[in-house]
LOLO-580968 format. One record per residue (C-alpha): residue number from 1; residue in one letter; x, y, z. Coordinates in steps of 0.02 Angstrom, whole numbers, plus 50000, padded with zeros to 5 digits. Layout:
REM residues N
<rec><seq>NUM</seq><type>A</type><east>X</east><north>Y</north><up>Z</up></rec>
...
This chain:
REM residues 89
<rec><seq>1</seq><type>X</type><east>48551</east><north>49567</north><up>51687</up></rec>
<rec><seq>2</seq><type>X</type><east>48515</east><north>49385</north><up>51639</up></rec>
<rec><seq>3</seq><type>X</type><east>48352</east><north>49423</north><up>51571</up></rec>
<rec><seq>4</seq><type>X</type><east>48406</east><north>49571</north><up>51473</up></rec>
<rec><seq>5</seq><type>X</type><east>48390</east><north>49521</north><up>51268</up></rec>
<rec><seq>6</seq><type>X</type><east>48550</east><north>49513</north><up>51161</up></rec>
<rec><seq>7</seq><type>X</type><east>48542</east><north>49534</north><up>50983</up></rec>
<rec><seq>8</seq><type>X</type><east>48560</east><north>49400</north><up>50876</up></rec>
<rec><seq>9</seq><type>X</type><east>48706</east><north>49459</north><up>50789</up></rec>
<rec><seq>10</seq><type>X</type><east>48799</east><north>49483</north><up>50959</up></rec>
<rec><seq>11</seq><type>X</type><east>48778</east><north>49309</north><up>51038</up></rec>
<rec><seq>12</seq><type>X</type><east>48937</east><north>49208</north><up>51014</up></rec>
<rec><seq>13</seq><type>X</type><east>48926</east><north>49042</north><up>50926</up></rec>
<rec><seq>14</seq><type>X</type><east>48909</east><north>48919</north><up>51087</up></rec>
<rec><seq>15</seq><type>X</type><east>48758</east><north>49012</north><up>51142</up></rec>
<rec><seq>16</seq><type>X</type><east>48662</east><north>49026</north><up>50981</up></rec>
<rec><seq>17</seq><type>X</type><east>48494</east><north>48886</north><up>50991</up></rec>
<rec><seq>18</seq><type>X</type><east>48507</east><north>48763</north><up>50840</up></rec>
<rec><seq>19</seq><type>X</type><east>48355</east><north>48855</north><up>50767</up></rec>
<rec><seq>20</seq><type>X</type><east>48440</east><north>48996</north><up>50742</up></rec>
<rec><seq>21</seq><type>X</type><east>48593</east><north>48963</north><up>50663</up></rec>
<rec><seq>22</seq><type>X</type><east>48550</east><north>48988</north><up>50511</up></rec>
<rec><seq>23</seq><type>X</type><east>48508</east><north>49191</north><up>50562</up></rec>
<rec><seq>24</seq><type>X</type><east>48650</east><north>49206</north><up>50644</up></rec>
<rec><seq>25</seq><type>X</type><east>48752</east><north>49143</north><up>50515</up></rec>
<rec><seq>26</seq><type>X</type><east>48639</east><north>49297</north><up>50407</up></rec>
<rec><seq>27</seq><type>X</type><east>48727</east><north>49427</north><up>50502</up></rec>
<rec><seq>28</seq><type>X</type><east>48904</east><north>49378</north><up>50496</up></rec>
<rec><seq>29</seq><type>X</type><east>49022</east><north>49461</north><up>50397</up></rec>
<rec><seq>30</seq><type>X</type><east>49109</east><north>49338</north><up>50238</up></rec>
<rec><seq>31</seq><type>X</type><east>49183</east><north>49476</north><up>50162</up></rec>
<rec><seq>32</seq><type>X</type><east>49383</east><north>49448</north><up>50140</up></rec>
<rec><seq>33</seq><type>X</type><east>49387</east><north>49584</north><up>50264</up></rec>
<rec><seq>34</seq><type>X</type><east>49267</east><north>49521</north><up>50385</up></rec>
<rec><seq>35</seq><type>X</type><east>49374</east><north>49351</north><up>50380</up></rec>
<rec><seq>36</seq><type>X</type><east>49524</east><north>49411</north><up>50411</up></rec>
<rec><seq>37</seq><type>X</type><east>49465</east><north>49530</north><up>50568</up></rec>
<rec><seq>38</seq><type>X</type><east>49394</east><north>49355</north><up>50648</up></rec>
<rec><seq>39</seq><type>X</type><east>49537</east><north>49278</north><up>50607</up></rec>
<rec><seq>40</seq><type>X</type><east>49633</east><north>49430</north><up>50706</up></rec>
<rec><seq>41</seq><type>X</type><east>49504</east><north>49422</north><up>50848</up></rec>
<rec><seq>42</seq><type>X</type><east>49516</east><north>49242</north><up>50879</up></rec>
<rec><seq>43</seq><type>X</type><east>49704</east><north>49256</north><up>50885</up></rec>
<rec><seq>44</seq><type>X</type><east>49699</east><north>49384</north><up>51008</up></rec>
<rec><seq>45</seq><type>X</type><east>49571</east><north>49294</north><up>51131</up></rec>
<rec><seq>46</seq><type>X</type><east>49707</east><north>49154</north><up>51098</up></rec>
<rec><seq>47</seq><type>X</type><east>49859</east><north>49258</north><up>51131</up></rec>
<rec><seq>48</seq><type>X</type><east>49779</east><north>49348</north><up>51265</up></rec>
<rec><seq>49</seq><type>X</type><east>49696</east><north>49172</north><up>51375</up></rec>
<rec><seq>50</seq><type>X</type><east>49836</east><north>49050</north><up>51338</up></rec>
<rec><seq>51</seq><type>X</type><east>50041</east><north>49168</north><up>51323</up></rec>
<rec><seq>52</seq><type>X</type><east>49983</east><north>49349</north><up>51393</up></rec>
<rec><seq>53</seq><type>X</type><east>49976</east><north>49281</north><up>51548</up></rec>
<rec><seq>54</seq><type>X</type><east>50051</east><north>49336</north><up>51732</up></rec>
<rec><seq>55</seq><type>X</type><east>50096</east><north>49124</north><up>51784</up></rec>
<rec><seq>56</seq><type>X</type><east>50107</east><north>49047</north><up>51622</up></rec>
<rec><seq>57</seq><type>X</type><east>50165</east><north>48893</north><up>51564</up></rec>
<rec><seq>58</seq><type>X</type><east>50194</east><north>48773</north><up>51435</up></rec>
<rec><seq>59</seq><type>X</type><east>50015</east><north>48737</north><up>51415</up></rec>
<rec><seq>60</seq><type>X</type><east>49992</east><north>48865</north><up>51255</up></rec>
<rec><seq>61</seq><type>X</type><east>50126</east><north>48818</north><up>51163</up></rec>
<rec><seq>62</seq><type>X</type><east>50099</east><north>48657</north><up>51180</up></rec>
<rec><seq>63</seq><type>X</type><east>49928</east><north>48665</north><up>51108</up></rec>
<rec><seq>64</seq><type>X</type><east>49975</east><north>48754</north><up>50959</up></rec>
<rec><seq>65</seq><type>X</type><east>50105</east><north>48619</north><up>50931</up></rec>
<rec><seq>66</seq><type>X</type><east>49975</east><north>48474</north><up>50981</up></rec>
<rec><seq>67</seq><type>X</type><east>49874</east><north>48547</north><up>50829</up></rec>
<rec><seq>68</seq><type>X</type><east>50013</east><north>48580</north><up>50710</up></rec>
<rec><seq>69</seq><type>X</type><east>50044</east><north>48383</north><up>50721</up></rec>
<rec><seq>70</seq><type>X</type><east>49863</east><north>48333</north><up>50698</up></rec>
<rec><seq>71</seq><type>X</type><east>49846</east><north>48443</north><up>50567</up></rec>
<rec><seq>72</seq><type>X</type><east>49993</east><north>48389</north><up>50458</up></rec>
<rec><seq>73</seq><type>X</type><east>49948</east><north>48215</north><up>50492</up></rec>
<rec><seq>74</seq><type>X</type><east>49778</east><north>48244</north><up>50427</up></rec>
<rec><seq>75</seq><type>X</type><east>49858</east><north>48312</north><up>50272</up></rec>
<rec><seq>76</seq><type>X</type><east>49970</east><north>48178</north><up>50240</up></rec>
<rec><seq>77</seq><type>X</type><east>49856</east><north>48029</north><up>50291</up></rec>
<rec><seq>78</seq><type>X</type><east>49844</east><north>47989</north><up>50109</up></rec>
<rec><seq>79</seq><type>X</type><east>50025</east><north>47941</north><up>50070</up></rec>
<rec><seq>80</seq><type>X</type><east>50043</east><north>47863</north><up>50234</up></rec>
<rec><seq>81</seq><type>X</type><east>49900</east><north>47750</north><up>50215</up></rec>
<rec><seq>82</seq><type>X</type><east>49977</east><north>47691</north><up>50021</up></rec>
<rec><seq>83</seq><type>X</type><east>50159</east><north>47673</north><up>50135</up></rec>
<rec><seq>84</seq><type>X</type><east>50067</east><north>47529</north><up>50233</up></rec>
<rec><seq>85</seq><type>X</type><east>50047</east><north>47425</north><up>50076</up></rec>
<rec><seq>86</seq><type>X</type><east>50194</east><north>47438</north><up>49984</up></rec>
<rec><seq>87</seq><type>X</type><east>50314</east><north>47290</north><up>50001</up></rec>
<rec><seq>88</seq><type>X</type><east>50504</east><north>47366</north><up>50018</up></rec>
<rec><seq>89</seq><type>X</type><east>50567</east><north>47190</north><up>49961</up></rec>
């Protein structure tokens, strides 16, 4: 079974080589359509590894809520870096 070829179109993203990323980024699907159904898959393998679990814990949540922070930090980096400067006197 490990010698067996898998299409290119089939491998997932960690085991494509550098050399061919740019063919396997040929056969993916960019269509609105095609975006959303990743987006669906990916929340699924999410949903289903992290809070569809038998002995789960805190651990999901918390990394959605980890990345919720970073990400409106990231957004408001701007007007918190002009806040640094500004005298309140």
């Amino acid at each position: 079974m490990a010698d067996r070829l898998v299409p290119l179109g089939e491998k997932r993203l960690m085991d494509v080589k550098l050399g061919e990323l740019t063919s396997w980024l040929g056969t993916r699907d960019f269509t609105p359509n095609g975006l959303l159904n990743g987006i669906r898959r990916g929340h699924d393998r999410y949903y289903n590894k992290y809070i569809n679990v038998k002995k789960g814990s805190i651990g999901g949540v918390a990394m959605l809520l980890v990345g919720y922070v970073a990400i409106s930090y990231i957004w408001g980096y701007d007007h918190i870096k002009h806040d640094r400067w500004r005298k309140y006197h």
